[in-house]
N, C-alpha and C positions, 0 to 999 in steps of 0.2 A: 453677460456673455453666455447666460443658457442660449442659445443659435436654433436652427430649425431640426437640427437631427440632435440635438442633445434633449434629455428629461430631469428633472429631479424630482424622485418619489420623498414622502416624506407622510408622515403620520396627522401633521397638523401644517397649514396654509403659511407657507414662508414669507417674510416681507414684498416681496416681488410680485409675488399672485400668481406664481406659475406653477406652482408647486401640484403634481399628482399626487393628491391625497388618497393615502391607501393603511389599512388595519393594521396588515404588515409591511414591512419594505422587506425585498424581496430583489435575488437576482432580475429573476423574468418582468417584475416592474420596474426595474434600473436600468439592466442593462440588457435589455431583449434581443442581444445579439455575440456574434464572437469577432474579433478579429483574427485573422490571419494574415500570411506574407504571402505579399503578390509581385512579380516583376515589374520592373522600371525602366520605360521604352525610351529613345531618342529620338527625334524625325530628325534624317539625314537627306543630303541630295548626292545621285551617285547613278552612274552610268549604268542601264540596263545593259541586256544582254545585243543589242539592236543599237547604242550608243547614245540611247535617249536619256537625258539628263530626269532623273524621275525622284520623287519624295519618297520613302520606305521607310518604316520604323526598326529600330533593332534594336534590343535587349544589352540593358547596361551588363557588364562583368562584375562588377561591384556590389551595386546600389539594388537596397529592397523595398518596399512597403507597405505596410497596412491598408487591410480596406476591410470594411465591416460585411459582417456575411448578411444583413438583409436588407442593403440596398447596392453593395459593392463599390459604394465612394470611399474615397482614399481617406484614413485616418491618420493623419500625423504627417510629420516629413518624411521625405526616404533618408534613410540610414546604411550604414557602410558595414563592414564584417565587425567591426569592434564591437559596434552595437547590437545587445540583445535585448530584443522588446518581448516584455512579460504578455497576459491576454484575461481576458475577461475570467476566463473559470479559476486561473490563478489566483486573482484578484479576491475571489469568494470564497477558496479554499484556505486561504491567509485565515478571516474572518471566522471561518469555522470554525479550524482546527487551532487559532490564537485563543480564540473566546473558550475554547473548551466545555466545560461545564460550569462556568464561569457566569451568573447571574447577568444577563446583557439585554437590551434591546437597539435594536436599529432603530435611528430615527429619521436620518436622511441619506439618501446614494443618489447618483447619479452623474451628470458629465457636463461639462461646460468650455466654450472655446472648438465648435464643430467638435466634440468628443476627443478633443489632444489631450483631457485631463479626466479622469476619473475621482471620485470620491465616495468615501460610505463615512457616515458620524455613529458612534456606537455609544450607547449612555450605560454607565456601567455600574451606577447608583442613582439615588434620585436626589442625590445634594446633600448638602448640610447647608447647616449657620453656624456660625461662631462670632459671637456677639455682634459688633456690624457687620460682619467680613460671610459673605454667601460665598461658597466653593461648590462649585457643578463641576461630575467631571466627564468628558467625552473623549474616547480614542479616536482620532479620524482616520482610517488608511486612504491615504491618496497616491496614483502615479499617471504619470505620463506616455504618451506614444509622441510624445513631440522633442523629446531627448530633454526638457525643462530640468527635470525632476527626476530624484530615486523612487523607486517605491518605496515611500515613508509614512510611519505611525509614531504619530504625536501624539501627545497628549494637553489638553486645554481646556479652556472654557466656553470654547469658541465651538458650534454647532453649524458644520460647512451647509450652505445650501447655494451656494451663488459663488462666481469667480470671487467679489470680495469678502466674503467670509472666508475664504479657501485660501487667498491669501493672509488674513489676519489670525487665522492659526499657525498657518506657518512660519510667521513673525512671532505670536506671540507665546506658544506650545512650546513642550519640551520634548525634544526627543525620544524615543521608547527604542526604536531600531531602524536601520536603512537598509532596501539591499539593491546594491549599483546595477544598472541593466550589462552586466560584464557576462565574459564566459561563463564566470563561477556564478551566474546566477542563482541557480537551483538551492546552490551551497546558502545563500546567502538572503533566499528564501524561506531557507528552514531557522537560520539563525531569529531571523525577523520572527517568525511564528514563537517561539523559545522566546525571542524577548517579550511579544504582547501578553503569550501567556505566566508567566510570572509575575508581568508589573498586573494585568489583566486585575487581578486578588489583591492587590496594595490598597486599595482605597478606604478601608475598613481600618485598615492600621492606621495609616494617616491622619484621620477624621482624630481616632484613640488619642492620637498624638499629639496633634493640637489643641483636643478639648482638655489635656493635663496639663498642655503649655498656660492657656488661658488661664488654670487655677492655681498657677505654681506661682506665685509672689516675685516679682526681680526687682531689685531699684536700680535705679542710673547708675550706681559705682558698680553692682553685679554686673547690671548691661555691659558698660564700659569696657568693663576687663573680659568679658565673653566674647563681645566683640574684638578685641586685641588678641587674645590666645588664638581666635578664628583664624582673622588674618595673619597674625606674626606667625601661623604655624612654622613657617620655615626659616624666620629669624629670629636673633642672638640678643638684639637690642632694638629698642624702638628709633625710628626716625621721621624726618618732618614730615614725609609723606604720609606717614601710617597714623599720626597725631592726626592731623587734617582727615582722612578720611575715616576715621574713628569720631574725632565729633561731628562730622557731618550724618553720621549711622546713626550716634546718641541723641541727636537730633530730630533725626525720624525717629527711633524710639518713643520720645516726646511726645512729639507733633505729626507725624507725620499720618497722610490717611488711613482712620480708624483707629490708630492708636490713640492710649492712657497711657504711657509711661510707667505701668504697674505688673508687668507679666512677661513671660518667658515667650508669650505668642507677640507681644511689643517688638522685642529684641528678634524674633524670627522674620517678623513683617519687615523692620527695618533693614537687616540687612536684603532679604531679598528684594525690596524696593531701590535700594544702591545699587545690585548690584544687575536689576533688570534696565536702570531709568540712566544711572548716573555715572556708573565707572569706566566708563572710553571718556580720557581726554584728547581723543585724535582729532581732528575736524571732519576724518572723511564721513560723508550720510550715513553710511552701515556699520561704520566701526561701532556702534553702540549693540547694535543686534546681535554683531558675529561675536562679537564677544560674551554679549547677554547668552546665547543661545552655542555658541561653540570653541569659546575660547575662555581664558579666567575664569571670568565671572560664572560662565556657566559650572567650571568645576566647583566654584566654592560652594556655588549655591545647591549642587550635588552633593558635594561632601558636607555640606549641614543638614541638608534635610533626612539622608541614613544615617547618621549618626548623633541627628541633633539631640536625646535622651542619652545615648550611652555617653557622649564626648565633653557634657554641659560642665560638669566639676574638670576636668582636664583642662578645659580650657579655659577656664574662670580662673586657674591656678596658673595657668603659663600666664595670660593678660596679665594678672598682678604682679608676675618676678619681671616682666618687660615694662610694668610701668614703672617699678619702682629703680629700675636704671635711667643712667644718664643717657638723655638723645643723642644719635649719632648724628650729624650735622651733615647729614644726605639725604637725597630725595625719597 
């Protein structure tokens, strides 16, 4: 879906072959243009002055549009007063003043879908490893002039250069901030820039994090009961649901991809493998995602990963007084 008036700059030749390779990426090689609001015409038929039935346009009361300042085609759909559409320099100024003095390189921006969607991919380390498990990590801010989308910054592994990479982050990324194209834009703006810049500096800790998980010893009974304190945080006793998906965790533990079954990074992998892959038993298609990514799952998986050092003995302590009760003979 790069189209004839979209680009995507990028530092090295993306799968596609379209890619404008360039030293740096850059507003002026992205996005070489601004949008603004333009009126939105109707062709009516209506009685001149003479009583001739004639065609004339007139100007909706409502309705607005985009159109790019260097060819003046229309970007996006028209939109109504509720809607407030962000613009290119915004978009840059995110970037800026998010990344701060924040170690970063751009590696790919650009638009795809005749320019309804915007993207910049920001690489904010150069990786790690941890034993098989590779971690890259990229901010992407992306938004829309097509009402799709917030202007939203994820976080992922996923390096946007094409309409399906742009969606397979947003499937599979985590959140960092949103801000709704509302009145309170501006507001909501600034929130977003406050949030990339504080996660912006997390990745350093992280990496920390995991390479003490990797060396910290755990067995299946630790796992076990780590896993249980996790989840029973807000219950009294265990029951047949939280059994069942506790050995399915201890399971991945095990076995599951790149796990040994010997380490505090096993026990991290696996729950967040549950609870990206497996915990919607709903039928509907996306009930896996929205939840992976905005519902439950996604808290838990939040609430382990900032506190998974300070909460580890906590929670290995509650798992054991919940296993060592009788099940409650509920779901």
């Amino acid at each position: 879906m790069i189209e004839a008036r979209d680009r995507q700059s990028g530092v090295e030749i993306a799968w596609h072959g379209l890619t404008n390779v360039v030293d740096v990426v850059t507003r002026e090689n992205s996005h070489p243009y601004e949008v603004v609001e333009a009126e939105v015409y109707h062709k009516v038929k209506r009685p001149n002055d003479f009583g001739v039935i004639e065609e004339v346009f007139i100007e909706d009361p409502e309705f607005k549009r985009l159109v790019a300042t260097d060819d003046w085609m229309p970007v996006g759909d028209p939109y109504g007063s509720s809607y407030h559409p962000s613009d290119i320099s915004k978009f840059w100024e995110i970037i800026r003043l998010g990344f701060g003095d924040t170690p970063h390189q751009i590696l790919s921006a650009g638009s795809v879908e005749n320019r309804s969607k915007i993207f910049a991919s920001i690489k904010v380390s150069d990786g790690f490893r941890i034993r098989d498990r590779e971690f890259t990590d990229y901010i992407s801010l992306i938004d829309s002039f097509d009402k799709s989308t917030s202007m939203w910054a994820l976080y992922s592994s996923v390096c946007v250069v094409c309409q399906n990479t742009l969606k397979m982050a947003m499937a599979s990324g985590n959140t960092i901030g949103k801000a709704k194209h509302t009145a309170m834009l501006d507001v909501n703006v600034q929130r977003l820039i406050d949030a990339i810049d504080a996660f912006a500096g997390t990745s350093a800790t992280f990496q920390q994090m995991l390479n003490q998980a990797v060396q910290t010893p755990c067995s299946r009974d630790e796992a076990r009961a780590w896993i249980v304190g996790l989840e029973g945080r807000n219950a009294d006793r265990m029951t047949n649901g939280l059994l069942q998906k506790t050995a399915r965790m201890v399971e991945l533990f095990e076995m599951g991809k790149g796990n040994e079954g010997n380490s505090r990074l096993d026990a991290f992998s696996a729950v967040t493998d549950f609870h990206s892959h497996e915990s919607s038993n709903r039928l509907g298609r996306d009930s896996q995602y929205l939840t992976s990514e905005f519902g439950a799952s996604a808290q838990t998986k939040t609430l382990m990963a900032t506190r998974f050092t300070q909460d580890w003995a906590t929670n290995v302590k509650r798992g054991e007084g919940l296993l060592n009760k009788d099940v409650a003979l509920t779901a």
